[in-house]
N, CA, C and O of each residue as an XYZ file, in Angstrom:
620
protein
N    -120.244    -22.424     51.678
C    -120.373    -21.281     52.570
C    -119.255    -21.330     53.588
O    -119.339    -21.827     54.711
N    -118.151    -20.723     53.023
C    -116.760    -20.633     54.181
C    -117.201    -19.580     54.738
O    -118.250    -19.004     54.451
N    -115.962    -19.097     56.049
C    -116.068    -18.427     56.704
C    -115.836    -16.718     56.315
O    -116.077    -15.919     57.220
N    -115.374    -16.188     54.980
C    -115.092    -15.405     54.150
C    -116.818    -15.070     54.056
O    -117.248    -14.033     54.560
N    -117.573    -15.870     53.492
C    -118.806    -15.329     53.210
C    -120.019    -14.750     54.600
O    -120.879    -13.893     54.803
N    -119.267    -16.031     55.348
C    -119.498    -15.838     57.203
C    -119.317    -14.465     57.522
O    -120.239    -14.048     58.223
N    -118.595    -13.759     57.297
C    -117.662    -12.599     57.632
C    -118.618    -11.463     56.940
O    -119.442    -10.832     57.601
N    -118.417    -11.275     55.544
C    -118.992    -10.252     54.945
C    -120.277     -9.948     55.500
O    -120.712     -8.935     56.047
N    -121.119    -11.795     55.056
C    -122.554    -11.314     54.935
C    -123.298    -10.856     56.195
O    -124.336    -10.203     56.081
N    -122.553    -11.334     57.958
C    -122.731    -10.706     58.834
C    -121.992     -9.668     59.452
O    -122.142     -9.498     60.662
N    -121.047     -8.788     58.669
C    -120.337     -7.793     59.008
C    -120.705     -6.824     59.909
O    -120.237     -6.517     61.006
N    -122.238     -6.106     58.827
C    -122.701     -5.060     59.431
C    -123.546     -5.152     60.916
O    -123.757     -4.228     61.701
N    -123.933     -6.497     61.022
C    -124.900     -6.613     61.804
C    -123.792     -6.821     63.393
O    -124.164     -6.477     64.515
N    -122.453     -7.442     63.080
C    -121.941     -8.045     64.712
C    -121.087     -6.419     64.621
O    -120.391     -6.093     65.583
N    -121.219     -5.420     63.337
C    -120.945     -4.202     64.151
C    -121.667     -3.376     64.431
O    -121.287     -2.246     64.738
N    -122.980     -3.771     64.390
C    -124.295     -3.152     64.863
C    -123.970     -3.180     66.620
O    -123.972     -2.256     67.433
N    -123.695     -4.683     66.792
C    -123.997     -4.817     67.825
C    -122.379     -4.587     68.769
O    -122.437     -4.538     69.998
N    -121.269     -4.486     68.183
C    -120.130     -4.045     68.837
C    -120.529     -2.429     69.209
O    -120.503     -2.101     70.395
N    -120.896     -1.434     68.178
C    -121.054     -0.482     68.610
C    -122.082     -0.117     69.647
O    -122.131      0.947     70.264
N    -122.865     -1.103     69.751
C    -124.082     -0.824     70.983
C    -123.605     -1.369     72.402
O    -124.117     -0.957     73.443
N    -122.738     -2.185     72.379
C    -122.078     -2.163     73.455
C    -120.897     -1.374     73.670
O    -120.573     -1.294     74.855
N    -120.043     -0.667     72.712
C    -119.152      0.317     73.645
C    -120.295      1.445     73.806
O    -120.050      2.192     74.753
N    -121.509      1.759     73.095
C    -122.441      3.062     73.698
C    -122.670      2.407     74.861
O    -122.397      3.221     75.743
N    -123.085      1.200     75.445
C    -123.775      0.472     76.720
C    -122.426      0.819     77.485
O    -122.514      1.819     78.197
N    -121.101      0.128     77.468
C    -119.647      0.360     78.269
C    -119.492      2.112     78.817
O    -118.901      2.552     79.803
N    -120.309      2.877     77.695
C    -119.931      4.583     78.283
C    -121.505      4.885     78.933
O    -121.999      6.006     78.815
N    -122.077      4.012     79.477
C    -123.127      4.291     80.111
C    -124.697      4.336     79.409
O    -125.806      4.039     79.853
N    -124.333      4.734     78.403
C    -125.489      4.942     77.940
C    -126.858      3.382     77.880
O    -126.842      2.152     77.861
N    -128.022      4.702     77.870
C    -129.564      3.233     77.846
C    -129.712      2.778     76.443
O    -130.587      3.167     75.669
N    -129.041      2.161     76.259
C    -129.479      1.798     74.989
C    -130.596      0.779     74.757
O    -130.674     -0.041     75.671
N    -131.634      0.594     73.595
C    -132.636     -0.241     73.180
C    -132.503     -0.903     71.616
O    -132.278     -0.246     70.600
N    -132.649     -1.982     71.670
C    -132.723     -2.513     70.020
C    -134.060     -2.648     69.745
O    -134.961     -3.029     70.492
N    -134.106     -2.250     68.439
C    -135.855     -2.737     68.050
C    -135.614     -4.106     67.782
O    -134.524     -4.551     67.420
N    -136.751     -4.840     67.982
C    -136.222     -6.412     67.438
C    -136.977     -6.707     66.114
O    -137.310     -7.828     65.730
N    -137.265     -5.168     65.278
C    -137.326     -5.086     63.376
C    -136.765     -3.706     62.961
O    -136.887     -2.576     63.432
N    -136.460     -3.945     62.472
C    -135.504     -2.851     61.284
C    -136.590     -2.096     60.393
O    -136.076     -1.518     59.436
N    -137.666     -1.998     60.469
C    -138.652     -1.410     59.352
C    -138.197      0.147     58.982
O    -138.517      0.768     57.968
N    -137.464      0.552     59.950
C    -137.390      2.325     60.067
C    -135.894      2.780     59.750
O    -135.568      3.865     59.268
N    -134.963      1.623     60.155
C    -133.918      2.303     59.709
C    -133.125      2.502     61.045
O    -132.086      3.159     61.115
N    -133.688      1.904     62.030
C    -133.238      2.296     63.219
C    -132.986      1.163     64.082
O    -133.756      0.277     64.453
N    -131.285      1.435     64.427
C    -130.853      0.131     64.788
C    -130.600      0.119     66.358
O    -130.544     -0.777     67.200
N    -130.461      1.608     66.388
C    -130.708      1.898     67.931
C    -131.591      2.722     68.542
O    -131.774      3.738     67.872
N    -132.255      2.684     69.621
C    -132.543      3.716     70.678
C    -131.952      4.212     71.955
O    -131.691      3.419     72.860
N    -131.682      5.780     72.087
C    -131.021      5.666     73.062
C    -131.517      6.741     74.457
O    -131.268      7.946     74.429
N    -132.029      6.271     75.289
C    -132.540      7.467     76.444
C    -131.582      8.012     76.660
O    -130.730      7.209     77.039
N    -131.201      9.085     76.622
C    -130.065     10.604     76.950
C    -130.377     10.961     78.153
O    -131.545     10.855     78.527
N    -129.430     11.433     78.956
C    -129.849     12.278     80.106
C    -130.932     12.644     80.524
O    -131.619     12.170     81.428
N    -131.152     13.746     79.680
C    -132.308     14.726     79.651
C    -133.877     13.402     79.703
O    -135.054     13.726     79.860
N    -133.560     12.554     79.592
C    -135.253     11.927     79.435
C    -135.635     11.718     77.757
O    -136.305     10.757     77.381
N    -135.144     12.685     76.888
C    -135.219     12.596     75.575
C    -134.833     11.545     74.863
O    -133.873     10.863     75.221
N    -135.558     11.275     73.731
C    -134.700      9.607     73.129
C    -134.699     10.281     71.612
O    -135.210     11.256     71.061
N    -133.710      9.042     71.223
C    -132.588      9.852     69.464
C    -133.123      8.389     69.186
O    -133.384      7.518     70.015
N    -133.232      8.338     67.651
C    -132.382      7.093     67.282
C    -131.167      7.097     66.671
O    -130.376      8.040     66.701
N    -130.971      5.842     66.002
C    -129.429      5.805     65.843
C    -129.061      4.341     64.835
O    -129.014      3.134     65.076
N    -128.820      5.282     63.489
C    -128.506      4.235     62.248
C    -127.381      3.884     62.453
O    -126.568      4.733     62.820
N    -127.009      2.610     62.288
C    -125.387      2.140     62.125
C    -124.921      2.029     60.901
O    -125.145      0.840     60.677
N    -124.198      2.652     59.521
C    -123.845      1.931     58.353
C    -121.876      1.380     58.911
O    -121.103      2.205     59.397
N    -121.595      0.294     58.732
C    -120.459     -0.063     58.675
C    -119.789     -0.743     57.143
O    -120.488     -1.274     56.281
N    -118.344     -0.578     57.072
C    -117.794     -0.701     55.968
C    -116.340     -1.690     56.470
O    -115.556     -1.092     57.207
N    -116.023     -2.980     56.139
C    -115.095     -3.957     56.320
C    -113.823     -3.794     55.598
O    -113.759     -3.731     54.370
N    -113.093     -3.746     56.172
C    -111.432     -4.149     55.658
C    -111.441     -4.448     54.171
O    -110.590     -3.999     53.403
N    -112.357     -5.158     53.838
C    -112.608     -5.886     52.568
C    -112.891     -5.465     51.164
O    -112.463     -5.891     50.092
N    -113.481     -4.794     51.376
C    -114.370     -3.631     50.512
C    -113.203     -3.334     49.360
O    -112.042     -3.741     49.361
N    -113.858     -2.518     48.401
C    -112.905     -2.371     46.890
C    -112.178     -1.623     47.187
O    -112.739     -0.592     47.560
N    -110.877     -1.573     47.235
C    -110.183     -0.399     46.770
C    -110.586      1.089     46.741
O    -111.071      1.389     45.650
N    -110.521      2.204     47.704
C    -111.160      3.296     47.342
C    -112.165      3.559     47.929
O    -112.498      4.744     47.911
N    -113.055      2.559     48.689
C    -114.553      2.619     48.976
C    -114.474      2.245     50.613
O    -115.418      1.731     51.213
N    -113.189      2.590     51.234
C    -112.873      2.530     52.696
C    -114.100      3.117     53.820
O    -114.286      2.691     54.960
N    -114.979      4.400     53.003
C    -115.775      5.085     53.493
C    -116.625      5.966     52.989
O    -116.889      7.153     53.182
N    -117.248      4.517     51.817
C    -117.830      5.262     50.836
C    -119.572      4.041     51.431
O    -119.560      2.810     51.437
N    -120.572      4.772     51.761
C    -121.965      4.573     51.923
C    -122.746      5.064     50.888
O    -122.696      6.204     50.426
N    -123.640      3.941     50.462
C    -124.227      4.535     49.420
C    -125.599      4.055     49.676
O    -125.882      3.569     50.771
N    -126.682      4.190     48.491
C    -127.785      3.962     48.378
C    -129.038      3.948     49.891
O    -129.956      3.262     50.341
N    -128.518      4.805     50.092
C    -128.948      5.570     51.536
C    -130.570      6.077     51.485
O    -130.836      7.175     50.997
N    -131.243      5.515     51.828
C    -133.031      6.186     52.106
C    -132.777      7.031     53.014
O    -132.103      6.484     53.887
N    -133.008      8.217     53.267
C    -133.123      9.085     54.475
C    -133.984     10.699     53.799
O    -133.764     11.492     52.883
N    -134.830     10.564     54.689
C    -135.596     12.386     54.524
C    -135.691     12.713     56.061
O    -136.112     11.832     56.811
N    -135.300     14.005     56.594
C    -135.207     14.693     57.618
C    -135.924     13.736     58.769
O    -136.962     13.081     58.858
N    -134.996     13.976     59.438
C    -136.187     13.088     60.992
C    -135.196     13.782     61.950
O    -134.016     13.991     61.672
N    -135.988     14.222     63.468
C    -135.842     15.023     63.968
C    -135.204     13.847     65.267
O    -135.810     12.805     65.516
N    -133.977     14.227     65.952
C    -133.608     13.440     67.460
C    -133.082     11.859     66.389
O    -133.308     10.721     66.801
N    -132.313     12.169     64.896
C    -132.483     10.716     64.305
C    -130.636     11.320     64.221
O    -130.283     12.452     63.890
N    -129.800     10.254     64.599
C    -128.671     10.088     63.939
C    -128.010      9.064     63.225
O    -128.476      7.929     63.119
N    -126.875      9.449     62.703
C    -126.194      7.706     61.962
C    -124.696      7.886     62.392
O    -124.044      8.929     62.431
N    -124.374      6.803     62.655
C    -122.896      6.540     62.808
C    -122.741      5.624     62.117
O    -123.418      4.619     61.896
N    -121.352      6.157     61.584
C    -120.681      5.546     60.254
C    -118.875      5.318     60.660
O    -118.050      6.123     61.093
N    -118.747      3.670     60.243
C    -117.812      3.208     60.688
C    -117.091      2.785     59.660
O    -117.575      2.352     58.615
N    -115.815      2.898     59.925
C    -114.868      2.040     58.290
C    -113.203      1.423     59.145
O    -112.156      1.928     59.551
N    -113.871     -0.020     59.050
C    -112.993     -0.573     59.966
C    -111.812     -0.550     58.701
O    -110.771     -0.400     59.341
N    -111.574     -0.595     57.788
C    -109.961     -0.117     56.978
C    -109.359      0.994     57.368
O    -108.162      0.947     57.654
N    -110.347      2.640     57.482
C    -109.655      3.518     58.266
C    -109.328      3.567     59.554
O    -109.665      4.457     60.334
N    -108.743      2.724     59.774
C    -108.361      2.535     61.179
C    -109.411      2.628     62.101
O    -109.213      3.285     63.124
N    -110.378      2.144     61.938
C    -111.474      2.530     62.641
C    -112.093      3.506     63.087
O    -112.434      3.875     64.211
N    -112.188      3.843     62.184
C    -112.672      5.711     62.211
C    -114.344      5.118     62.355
O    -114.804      4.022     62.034
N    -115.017      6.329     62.974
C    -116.079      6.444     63.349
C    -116.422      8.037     63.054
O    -115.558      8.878     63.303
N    -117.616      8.401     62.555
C    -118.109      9.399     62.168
C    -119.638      9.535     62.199
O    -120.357      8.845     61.475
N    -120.283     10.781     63.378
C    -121.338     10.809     63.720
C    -122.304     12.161     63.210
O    -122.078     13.319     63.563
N    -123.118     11.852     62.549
C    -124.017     12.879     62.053
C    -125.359     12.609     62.456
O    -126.022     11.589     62.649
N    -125.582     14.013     62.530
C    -127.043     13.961     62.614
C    -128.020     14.246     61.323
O    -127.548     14.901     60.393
N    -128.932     13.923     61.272
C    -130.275     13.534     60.200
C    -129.707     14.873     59.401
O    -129.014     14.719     58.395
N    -129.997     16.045     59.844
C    -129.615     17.050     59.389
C    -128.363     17.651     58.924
O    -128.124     18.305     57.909
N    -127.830     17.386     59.620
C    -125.561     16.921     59.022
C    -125.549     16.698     57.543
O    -125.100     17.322     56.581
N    -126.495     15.088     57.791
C    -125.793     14.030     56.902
C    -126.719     14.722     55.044
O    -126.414     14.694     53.852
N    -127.941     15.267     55.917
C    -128.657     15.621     54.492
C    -128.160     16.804     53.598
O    -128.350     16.973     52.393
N    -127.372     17.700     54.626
C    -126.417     18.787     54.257
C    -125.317     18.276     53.701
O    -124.881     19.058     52.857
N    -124.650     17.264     53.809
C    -123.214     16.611     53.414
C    -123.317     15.530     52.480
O    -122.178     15.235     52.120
N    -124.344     14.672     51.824
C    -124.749     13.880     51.054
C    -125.185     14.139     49.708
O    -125.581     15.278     49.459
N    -125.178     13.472     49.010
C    -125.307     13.733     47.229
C    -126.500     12.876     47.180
O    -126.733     11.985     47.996
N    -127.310     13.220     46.092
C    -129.094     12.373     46.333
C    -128.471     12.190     44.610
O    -127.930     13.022     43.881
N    -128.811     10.777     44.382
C    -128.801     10.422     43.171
C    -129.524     10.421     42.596
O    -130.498      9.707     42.834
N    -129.455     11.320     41.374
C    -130.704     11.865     40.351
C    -131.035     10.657     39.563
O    -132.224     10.478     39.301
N    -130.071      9.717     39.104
C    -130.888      9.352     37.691
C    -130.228      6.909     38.539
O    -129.447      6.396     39.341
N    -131.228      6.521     37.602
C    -130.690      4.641     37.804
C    -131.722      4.792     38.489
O    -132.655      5.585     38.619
N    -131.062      3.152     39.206
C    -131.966      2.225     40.305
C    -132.109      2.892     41.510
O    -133.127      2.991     42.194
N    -130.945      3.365     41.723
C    -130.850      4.233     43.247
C    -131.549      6.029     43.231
O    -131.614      6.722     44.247
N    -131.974      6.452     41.921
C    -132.425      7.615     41.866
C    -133.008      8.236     43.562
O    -133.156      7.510     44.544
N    -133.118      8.905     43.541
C    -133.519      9.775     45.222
C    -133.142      9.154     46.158
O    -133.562      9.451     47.277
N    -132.126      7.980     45.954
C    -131.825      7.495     47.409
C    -129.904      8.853     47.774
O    -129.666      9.796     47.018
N    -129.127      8.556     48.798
C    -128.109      9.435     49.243
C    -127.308      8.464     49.649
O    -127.376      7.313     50.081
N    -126.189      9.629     49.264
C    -124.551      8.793     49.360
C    -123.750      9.458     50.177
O    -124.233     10.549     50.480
N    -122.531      9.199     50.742
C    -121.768     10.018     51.443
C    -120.366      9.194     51.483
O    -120.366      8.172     52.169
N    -119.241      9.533     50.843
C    -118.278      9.463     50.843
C    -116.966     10.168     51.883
O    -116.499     11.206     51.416
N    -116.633      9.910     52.611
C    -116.023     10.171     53.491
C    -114.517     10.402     53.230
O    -113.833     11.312     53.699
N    -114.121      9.404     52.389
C    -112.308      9.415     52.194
C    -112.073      9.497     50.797
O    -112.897      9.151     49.951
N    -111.049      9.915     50.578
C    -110.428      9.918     49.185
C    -109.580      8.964     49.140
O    -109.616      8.029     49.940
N    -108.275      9.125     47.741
C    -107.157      8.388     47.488
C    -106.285      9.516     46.856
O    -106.552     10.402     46.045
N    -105.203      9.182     47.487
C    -103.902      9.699     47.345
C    -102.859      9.059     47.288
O    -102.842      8.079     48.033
N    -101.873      9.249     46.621
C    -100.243      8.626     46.627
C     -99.649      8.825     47.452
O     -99.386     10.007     47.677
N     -99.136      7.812     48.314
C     -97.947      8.798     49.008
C     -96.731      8.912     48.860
O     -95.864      8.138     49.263
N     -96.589      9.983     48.214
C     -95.240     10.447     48.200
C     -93.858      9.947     48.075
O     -93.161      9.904     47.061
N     -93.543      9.525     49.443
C     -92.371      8.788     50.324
C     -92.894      7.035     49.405
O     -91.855      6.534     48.975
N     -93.624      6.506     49.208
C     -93.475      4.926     49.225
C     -94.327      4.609     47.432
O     -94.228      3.657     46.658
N     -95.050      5.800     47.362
C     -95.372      5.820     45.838
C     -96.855      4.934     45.663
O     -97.461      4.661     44.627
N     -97.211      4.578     47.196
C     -98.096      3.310     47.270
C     -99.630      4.723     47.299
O     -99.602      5.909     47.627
N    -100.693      3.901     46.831
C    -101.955      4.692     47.121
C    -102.514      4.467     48.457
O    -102.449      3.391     49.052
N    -103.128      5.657     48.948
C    -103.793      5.412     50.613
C    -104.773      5.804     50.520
O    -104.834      6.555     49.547
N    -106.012      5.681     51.225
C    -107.078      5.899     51.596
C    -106.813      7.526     52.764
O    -105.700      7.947     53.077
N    -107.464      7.834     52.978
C    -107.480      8.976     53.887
C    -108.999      9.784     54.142
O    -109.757      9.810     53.173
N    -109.418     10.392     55.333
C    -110.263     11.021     55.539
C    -110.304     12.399     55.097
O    -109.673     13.306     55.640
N    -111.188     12.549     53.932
C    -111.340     14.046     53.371
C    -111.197     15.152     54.610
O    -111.052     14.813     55.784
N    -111.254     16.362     54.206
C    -110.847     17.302     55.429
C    -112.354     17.701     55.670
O    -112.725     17.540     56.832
N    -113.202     18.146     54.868
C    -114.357     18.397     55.111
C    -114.886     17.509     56.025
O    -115.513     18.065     56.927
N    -114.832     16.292     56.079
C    -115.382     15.567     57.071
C    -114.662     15.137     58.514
O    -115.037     14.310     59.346
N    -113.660     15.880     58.503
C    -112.914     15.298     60.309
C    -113.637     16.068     61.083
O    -113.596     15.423     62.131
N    -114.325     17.076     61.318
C    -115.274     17.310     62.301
C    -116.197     16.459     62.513
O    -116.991     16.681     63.427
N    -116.309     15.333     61.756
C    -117.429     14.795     62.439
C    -116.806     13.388     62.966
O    -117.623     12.468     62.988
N    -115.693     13.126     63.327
C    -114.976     12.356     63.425
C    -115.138     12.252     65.007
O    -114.975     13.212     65.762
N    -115.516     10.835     65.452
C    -115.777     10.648     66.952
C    -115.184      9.309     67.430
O    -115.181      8.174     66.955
N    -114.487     10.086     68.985
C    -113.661      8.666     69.346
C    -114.202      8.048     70.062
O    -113.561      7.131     70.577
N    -116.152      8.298     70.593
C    -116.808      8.221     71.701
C    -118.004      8.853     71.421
O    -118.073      9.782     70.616
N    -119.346      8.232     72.283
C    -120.301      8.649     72.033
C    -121.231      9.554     72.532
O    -122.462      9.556     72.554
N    -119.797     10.846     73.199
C    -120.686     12.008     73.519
C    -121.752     12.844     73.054
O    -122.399     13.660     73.710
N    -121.854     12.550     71.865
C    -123.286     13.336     71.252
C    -124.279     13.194     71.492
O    -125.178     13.986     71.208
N    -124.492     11.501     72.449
C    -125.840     11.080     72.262
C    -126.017     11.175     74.338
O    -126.840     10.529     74.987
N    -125.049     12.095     74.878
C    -125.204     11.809     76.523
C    -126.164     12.814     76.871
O    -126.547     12.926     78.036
């Protein structure tokens, strides 16, 4: 058990918790559940008195070829004040915030396998470029609106 396996197998979780502290750094109340049963890695009191939650999926440098900002096998059915932020530290650290309702509008539900009715959401493609002939990752166009440098959605 090197530090390679160190890395992967706690990836998602120390960027669970990086992203809950730059939401904590921009003010926000944030809460952790201390169990995961729901899917919900955050809580966050908003202004208004109202509380959201808030899924984290993150994606590592590491990942295959192609799959820079590709989430898959996704459980989710409508939940109301529920969002997810989705991170892909290869795209330069792109961050992308949807809500329950966004993501169920923008996601593909897999009909048939192991993952049948669970949802996917692919974010980037692959392209050549041109000038160097090398393949790149890039953020589809359909999805740069939801592209966030900060966590005003949830103030």
């Amino acid at each position: 058990m090197g530090i390679a396996f160190r890395h992967s197998a706690g990836f998602g979780k120390r960027m669970e918790y990086y992203l809950i502290g730059k939401m904590l750094m921009e003010g926000l109340d944030c809460y952790v559940p201390l169990v995961d049963d729901h899917g919900v890695d955050c809580v966050i009191k908003k202004s208004d008195g109202t509380f959201i939650e808030v899924q984290i999926k993150a994606r590592s440098s590491s990942v295959t070829d192609g799959d820079a900002a590709l989430f898959s096998a996704i459980t989710h059915e409508f939940r109301p004040n529920f969002y997810f932020v989705f991170f892909s530290e290869r795209l330069d650290n792109t961050m992308w915030i949807l809500s329950s309702e966004e993501f169920l509008k923008e996601c593909v539900t897999n009909k048939t396998g192991k993952n049948a009715g669970k949802r996917s959401i692919w974010f980037n493609g692959n392209r050549i470029d041109k000038e160097t002939g090398e393949k790149k990752e890039y953020c589809k166009e359909q999805f740069k609106k939801y592209i966030a440098t900060d966590f005003s959605r949830f103030y």
